[in-house]
C-alpha positions as CSV (number, residue, x, y, z in Angstrom):
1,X,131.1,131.5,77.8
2,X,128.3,129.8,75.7
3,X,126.6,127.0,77.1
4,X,126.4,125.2,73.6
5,X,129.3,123.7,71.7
6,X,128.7,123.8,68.1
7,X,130.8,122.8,65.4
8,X,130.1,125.2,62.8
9,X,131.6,128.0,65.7
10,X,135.0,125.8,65.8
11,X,138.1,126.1,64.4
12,X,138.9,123.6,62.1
13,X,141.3,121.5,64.1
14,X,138.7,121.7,66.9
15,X,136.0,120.6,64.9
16,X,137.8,117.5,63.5
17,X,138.9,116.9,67.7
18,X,135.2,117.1,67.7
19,X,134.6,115.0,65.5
20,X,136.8,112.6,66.7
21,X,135.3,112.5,70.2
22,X,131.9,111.5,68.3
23,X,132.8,108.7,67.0
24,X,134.7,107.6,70.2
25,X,131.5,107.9,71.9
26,X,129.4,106.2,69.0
27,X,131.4,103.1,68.4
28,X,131.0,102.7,72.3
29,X,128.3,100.7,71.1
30,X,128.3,97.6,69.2
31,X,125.0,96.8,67.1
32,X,124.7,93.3,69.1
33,X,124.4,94.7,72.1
34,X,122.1,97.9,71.7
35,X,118.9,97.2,73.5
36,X,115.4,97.2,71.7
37,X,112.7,100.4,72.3
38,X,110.0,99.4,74.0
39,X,107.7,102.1,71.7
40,X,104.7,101.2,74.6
41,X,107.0,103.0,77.8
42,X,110.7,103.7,76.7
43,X,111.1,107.3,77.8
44,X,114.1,109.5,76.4
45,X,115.8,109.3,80.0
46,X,115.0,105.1,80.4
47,X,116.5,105.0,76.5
48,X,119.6,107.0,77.1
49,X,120.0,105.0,80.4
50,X,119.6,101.5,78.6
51,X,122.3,102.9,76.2
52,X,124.7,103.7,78.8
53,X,125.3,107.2,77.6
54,X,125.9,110.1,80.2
55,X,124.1,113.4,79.5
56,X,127.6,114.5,79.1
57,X,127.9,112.2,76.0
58,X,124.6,112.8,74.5
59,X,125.1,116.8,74.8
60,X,128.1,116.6,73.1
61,X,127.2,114.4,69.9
62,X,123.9,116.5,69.8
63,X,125.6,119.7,70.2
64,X,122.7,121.0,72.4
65,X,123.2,122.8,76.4
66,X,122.7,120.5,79.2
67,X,119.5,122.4,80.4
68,X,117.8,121.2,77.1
69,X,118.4,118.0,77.4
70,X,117.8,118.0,81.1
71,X,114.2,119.6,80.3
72,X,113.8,117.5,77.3
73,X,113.9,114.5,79.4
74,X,111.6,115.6,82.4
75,X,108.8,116.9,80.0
76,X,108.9,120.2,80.8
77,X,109.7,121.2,77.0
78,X,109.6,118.9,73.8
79,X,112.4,118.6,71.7
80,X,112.8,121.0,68.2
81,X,115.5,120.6,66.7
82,X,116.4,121.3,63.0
83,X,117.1,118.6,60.9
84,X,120.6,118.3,60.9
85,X,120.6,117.5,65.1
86,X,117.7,115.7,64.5
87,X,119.9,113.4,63.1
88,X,122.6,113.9,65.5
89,X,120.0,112.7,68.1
90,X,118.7,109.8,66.6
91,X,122.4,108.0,66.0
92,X,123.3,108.8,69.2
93,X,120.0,107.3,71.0
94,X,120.1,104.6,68.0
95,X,116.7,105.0,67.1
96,X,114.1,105.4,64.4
97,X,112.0,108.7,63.8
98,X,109.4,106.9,64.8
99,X,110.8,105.3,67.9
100,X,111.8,108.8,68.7
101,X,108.2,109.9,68.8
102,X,107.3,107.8,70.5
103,X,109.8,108.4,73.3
104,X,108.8,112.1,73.3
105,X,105.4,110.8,73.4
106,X,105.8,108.5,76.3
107,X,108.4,111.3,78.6
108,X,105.3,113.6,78.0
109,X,102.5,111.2,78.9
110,X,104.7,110.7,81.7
111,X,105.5,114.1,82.8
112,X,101.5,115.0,82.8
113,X,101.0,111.8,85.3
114,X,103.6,112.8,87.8
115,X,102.6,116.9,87.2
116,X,106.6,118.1,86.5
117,X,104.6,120.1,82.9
118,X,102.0,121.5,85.3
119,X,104.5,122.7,88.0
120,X,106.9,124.0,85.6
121,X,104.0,126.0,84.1
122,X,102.7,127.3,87.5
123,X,106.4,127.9,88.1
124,X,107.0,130.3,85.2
125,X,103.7,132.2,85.4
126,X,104.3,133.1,89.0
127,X,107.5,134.4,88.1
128,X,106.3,136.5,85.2
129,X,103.8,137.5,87.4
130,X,106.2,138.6,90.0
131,X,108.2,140.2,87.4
132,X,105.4,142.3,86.3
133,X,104.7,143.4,89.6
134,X,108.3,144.2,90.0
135,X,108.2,146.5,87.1
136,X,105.1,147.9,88.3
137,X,106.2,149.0,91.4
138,X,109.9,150.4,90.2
139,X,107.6,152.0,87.1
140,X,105.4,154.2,90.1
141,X,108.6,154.7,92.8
C-alpha cells in the first residue's frame, strides 16, 4: 500500500471526493481569524499549530507521506517540492513564499540549536556504516 495519496493515481470519482475533503478542510478557516507569521520565530510545526490543522489534514491537502512532513518539521530534511504542492502547501499553511522561507529557515535554525540535524546525520552514517560492514562480512562467509 503506498504511503502517499496522490490525485493524479485516483479514479475520477475519488479524486473529486478528494477534492472535496480539501476544501472542507480549507474553509475550516475563515480569513479573520488566521493568525499572522511571526517571519522572526514561526516554525512550520508552531505555524501549522496556530492554524489548528492536524498533520493528518496538512498531509492530505499536500498530498505528501506523513514521514515527510514529520521530518520536514523537525529539521531533519527541508522541504522540495515541485511547484504544483508547493502551492498545495502554501494555501493550506496560508502563507506567502516568502513567509514560507522563512519558516523552513527558522525549523532549521532551530533544529541546529537543539542538534535533531546532527543526530539524524550521526544516525544515518552509523547505519550505513553498519550496513557496509554487514555486507562485508556476508561478502567473505
Amino acid at each position: 500500500m503506498p504511503n502517499k495519496i496522490r490525485t493524479r493515481d485516483l479514479s475520477p470519482s475519488r479524486a473529486r471526493d478528494m477534492d472535496r475533503v480539501k476544501e472542507a478542510v480549507l474553509s475550516t478557516l475563515e480569513p479573520e481569524v488566521i493568525p499572522p507569521v511571526d517571519t522572526g520565530s514561526d516554525t512550520l510545526r508552531s505555524r501549522r499549530e496556530a492554524l489548528n490543522l492536524r498533520t493528518e489534514d496538512v498531509c492530505a491537502l499536500v498530498e505528501i507521506a506523513h514521514s515527510s512532513l514529520r521530518n520536514y518539521e523537525s529539521g531533519r530534511t527541508m522541504p522540495q517540492f515541485p511547484p504544483e504542492t508547493l502551492s498545495y502547501f502554501l494555501t493550506a499553511y496560508r502563507v506567502t513564499f516568502e513567509e514560507y522561507r522563512c519558516l523552513v529557515a527558522n525549523t532549521a535554525a532551530a533544529a541546529q540549536e537543539n542538534g535533531t540535524t546532527r543526530s539524524w546525520r550521526e544516525n544515518q552514517q552509523r547505519q550505513a556504516e553498519r550496513k557496509r560492514a554487514e555486507r562485508s562480512t556476508a561478502a567473505i562467509g
